[in-house]
N, C-alpha and C positions, 0 to 999 in steps of 0.2 A: 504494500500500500504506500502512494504516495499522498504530501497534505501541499499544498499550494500556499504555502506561505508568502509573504511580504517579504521584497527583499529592494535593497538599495540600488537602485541605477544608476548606471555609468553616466549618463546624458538625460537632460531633462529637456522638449521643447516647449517653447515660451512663445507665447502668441501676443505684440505688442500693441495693445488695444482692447478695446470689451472685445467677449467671444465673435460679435455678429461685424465687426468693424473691418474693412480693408488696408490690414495694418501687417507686419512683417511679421513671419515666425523665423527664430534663431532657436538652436541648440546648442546648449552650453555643459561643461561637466556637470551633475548635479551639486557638487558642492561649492564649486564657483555660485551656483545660482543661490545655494543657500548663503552666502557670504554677501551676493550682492544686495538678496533679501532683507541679510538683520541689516548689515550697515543701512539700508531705506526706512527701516520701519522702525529702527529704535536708536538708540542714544549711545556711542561710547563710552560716555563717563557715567554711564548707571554701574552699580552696582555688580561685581561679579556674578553674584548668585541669580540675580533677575536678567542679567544678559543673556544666562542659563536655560534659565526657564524660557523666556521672549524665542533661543534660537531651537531648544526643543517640540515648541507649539508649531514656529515655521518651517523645523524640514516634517513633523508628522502632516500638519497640515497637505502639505506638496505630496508626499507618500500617500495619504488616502485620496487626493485627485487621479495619482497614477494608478493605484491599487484596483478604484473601483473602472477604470477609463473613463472617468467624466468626461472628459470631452469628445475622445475618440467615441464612445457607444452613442453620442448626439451628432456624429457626423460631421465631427470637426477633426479637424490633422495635427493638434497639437495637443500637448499633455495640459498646459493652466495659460491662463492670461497674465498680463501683470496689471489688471484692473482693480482695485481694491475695494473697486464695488461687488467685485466676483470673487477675486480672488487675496492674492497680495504683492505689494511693491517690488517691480524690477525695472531700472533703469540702466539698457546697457552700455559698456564700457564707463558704470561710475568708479571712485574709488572707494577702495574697501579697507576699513580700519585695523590697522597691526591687531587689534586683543579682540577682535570678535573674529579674523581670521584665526586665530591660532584656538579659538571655541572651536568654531567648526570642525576643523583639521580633526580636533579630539573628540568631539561627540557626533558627525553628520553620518552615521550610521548606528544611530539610535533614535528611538521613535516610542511616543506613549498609545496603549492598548487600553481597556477596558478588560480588566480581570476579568479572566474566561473565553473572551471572545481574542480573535486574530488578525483583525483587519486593523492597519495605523486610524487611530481615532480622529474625529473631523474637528480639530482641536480650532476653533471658533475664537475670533482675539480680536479685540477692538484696540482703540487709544486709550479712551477709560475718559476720557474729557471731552473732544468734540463730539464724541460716536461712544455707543452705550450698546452692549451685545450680553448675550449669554455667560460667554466666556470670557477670556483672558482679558482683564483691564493694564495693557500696555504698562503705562504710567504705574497702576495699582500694585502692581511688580516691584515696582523700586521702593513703596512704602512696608511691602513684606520682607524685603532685603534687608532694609535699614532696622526692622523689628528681630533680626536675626532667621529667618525662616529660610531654609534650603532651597533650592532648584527643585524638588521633589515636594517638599511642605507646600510651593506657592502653586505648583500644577496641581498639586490635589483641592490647597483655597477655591481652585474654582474649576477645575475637570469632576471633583469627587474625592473621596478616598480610596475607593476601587478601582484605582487607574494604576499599573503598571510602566516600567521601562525595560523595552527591549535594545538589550545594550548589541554591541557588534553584529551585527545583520550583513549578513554575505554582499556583495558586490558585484553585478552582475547585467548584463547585456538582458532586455526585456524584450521578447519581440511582443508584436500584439497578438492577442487571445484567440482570434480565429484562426481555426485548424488549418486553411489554405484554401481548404474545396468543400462545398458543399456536403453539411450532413443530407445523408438520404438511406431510406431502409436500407437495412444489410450491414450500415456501417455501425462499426464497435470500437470502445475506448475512452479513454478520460472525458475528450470532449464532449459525445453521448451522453455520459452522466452527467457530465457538470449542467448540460443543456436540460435534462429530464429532473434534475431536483431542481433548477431555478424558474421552470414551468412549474410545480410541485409548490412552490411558495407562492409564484405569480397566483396562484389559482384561489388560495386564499379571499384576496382584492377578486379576484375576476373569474368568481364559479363558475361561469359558462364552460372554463377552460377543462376538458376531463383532467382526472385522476387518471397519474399513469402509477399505475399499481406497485409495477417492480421495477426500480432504475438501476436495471442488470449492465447499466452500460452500453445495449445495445440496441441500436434505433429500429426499433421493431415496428406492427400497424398502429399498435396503441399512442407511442412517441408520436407518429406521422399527423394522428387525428388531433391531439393536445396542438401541434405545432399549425397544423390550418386552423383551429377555432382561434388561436393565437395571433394568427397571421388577418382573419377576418377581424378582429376585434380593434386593432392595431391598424388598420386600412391597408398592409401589406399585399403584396403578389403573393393568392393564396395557393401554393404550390405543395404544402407540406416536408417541403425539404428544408432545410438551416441553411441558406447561403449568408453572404457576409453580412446585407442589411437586414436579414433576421435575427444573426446573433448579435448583433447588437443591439437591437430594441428591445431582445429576452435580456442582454447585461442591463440597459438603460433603463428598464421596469421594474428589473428585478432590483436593481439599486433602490429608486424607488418606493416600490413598498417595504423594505429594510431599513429606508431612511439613511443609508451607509454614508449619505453625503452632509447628514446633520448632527449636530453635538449630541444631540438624544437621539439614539440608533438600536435600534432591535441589536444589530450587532451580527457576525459571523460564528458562528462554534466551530471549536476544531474538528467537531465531526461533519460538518456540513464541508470541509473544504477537504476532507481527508476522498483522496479518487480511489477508483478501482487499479488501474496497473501503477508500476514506478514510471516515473518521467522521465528517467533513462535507464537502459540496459548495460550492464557493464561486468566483466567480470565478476565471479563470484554472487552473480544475480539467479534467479530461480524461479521454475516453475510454468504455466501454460503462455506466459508472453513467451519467455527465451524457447520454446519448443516449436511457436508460431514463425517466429522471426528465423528460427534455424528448418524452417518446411519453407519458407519463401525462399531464402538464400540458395538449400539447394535446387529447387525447382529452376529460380535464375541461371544457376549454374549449370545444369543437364544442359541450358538453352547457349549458353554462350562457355566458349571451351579455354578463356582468358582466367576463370573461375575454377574453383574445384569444392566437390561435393564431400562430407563431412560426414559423420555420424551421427545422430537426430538425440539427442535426450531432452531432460529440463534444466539444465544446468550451462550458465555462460562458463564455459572451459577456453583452453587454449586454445582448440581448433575453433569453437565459434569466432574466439576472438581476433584468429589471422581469418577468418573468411569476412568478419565487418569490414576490416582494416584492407581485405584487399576489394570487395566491392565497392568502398569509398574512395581508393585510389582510380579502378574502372571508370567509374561514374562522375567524378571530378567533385569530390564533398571531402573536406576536413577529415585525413586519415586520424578520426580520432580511437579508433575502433571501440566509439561507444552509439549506441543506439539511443540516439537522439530524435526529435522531433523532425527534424529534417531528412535525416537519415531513415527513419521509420519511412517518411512519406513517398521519399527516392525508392526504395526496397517496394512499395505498392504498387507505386507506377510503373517500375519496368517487370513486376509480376504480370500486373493489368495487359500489357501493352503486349507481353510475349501471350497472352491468351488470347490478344483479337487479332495475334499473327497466324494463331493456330488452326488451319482447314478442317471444313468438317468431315469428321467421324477418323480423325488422330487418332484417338484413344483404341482404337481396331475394338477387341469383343472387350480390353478391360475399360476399367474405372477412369471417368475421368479427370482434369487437374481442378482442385478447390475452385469453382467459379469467382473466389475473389468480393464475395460478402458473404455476410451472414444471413443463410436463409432462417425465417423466424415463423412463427403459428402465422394462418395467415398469408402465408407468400406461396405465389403462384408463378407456374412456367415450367418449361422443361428440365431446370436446372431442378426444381421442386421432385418431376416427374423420374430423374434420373436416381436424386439420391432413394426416394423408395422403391426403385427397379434393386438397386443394391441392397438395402434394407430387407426387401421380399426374400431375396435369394440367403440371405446370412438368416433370416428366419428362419428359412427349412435346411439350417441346418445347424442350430444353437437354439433350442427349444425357448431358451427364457428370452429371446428377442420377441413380442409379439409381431405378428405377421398385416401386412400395411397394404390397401388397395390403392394402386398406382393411376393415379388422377391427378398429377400436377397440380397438387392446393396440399398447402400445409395444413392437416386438419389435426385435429386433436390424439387421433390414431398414430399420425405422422409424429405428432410431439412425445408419445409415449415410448412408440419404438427406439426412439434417438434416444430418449431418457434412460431406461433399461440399456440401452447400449454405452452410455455414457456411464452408469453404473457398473456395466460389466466389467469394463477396459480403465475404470480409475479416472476419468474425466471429468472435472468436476459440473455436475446434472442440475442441466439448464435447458432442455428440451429444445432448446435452436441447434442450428448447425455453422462452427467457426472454422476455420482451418482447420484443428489439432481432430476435432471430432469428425471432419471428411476424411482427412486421410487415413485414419484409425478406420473407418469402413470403409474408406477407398484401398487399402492395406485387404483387409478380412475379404472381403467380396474378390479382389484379385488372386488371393491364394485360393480359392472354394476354385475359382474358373479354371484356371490353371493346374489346379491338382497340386499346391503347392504346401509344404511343411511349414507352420509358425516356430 
């Protein structure tokens, strides 16, 4: 299991102007930005302890715009303004004060939370004199400093007492949230989930939206039907697929009704952001991703002879590890030989692509290659039709497989068989069909034809 935590970005973009205004965006490091920040918005000769606090509110602040994509899931290309109507002060190329840079340097990869919850808080800060807010009174700072009160004492005076600091937080290159390519049935993975509990909450606010029952990760009929009521609700192109202006109006809603962008916020639980697989594969990783990822790679490899084909388990070992590292050098990707998002996406596509190379009726009398989604209850077509031709035949001759009438419709019959078979074989049972559980009956069903020993 992976959890989607907050983490500090390398670059932060600054849009110079309100959001709607035709005005420059620049990227800057983010800590340059946090430096240009305090030096605008507060005083050098306050008080250490309140320059503290003042630069803690302004880089969480900045972290929960980038965290939730306020701006990007509205349609905009930059990460904050420097409108201080919206946001907060950045004036570029000002200067910046010796002792609030050398704050930064020490603290800009810390950030205040709400005990329990994971998302950087929408730490809300006014001047405390001309302008009057919820939160942090600027100036009011410096009269808690002078009273003796900590950096930590004067964020709780006015965040709470149940506010945390996350001190050192990774440093890290952010790409944005959507997956690349449209979700659509079939497909499986983090993003699947994260999409299927933030409908799950959206629905709350807006019953109309069903109930998707199991958010197994994978975009099954039920996912599709939740994402059109969504998409009608929303004035969207109702298509039931995720492409990119969907997933951001399910981020942008889903923000929303969490409030993620106000001082008082429902808030994120670490179980709400903990996903189904890790977010990279890497040695010494385990289990049905690394056995998925190791059934693409050789299937890649049979197709191209620059490649070579490997032993299949659950387990990232050595040889997975020289087959990542030399498919990323084929394919021209960062020999990292880790299984990364990118990498993941390259490894589907040139699966994909060698299957719509493939002429009909390749496969002669066996099995044919994982068609490259997941078929789910529900899904219809030949690829449906094919996996319970194979199913049929491994039924009469493994009594505990129930036996399946081949009708190209994933029926309930359809779901049980795979289940019992996903039982049998140690798979873990989820009545759809992914890669590891085709080829496990693409496996069985070609030795039965063949006359072949397990």
């Amino acid at each position: 299991m992976a959890v989607l935590i907050p983490v500090i970005p390398e670059t932060i973009t600054v849009h110079l102007g309100t959001p709607d205004s035709n005005a420059q965006n620049i990227t800057v490091p983010f800590a340059e930005y946090i430096k240009n920040v305090a030096s605008s918005e507060i005083y050098p000769t306050w008080p250490d302890e309140a320059l503290r606090a003042n630069i803690y509110a302004i880089i969480t602040f900045a972290l929960n715009r980038i965290y939730t994509e306020w701006y990007p899931s509205k349609g905009y290309n930059f990460d904050i303004t420097n409108s201080t109507a919206f946001d907060q002060a950045f004036f570029n190329n000002r200067d910046i004060y010796e002792n609030i840079s050398i704050i930064v340097d020490e603290i800009f990869n810390d950030y205040v939370v709400r005990q329990g919850e994971i998302q950087p808080l929408f730490t809300q800060f006014c001047n405390g004199t001309t302008s009057q807010c919820a939160g942090l009174s600027q100036w009011g700072t410096v009269n808690l400093a002078n009273q003796g009160y900590t950096p930590y004492r004067i964020l709780q005076y006015y965040y709470g007492n149940d506010i945390g600091i996350v001190e050192d937080a990774p440093v890290q290159d952010i790409p944005e949230s959507y997956p690349g390519s449209p979700l659509i049935i079939g497909t499986a993975g983090n993003d699947v989930k994260i999409i299927q509990q933030q409908l799950n909450r959206i629905r709350r606010n807006y019953p109309a939206i069903p109930e998707i029952n199991i958010t197994t990760g994978i975009y099954d009929n039920e996912t599709a039907e939740a994402v059109r009521k969504f998409q009608q609700i929303f004035n969207l192109n109702v298509t039931g697929n995720v492409d990119k202006s969907t997933w951001y109006k399910i981020k942008e809603i889903f923000n929303g009704v969490k409030k993620l962008g106000e001082l008082v916020s429902e808030g994120l639980k670490l179980e709400e952001v903990t996903t189904q697989y890790e977010q990279e594969l890497t040695v010494g990783s385990s289990g049905y991703p690394v056995t998925t990822v190791q059934y693409y790679l050789n299937v890649i490899a049979y197709f191209n002879p620059n490649l070579n084909t490997f032993p299949i388990s659950s387990v990232f070992d050595g040889n997975t590890e020289n087959a990542v590292r030399r498919f990323q050098e084929e394919y021209g990707l960062p020999t990292t030989a880790v299984v990364n998002r990118e990498t993941w996406n390259k490894i589907t596509n040139v699966y994909s692509n060698i299957l719509a190379s493939l002429p009909e009726g390749y496969a002669g009398e066996g099995a044919k290659l994982y068609p490259g989604y997941f078929l789910t209850p529900g899904a219809v077509g030949t690829n449906v039709g094919d996996l319970q031709r194979y199913l049929l035949l491994i039924s009469q001759t493994y009594n505990n497989i129930p036996a399946v009438t081949i009708n190209d419709i994933y029926d309930e019959q359809t779901r049980n068989a795979v289940s019992s078979f996903q039982s049998q074989y140690n798979i873990p049972v989820t009545g759809s069909t992914g890669p590891v559980t085709w080829s496990k009956i693409a496996q069985i069903y070609d030795s039965i034809i063949f006359g072949e020993s397990l």
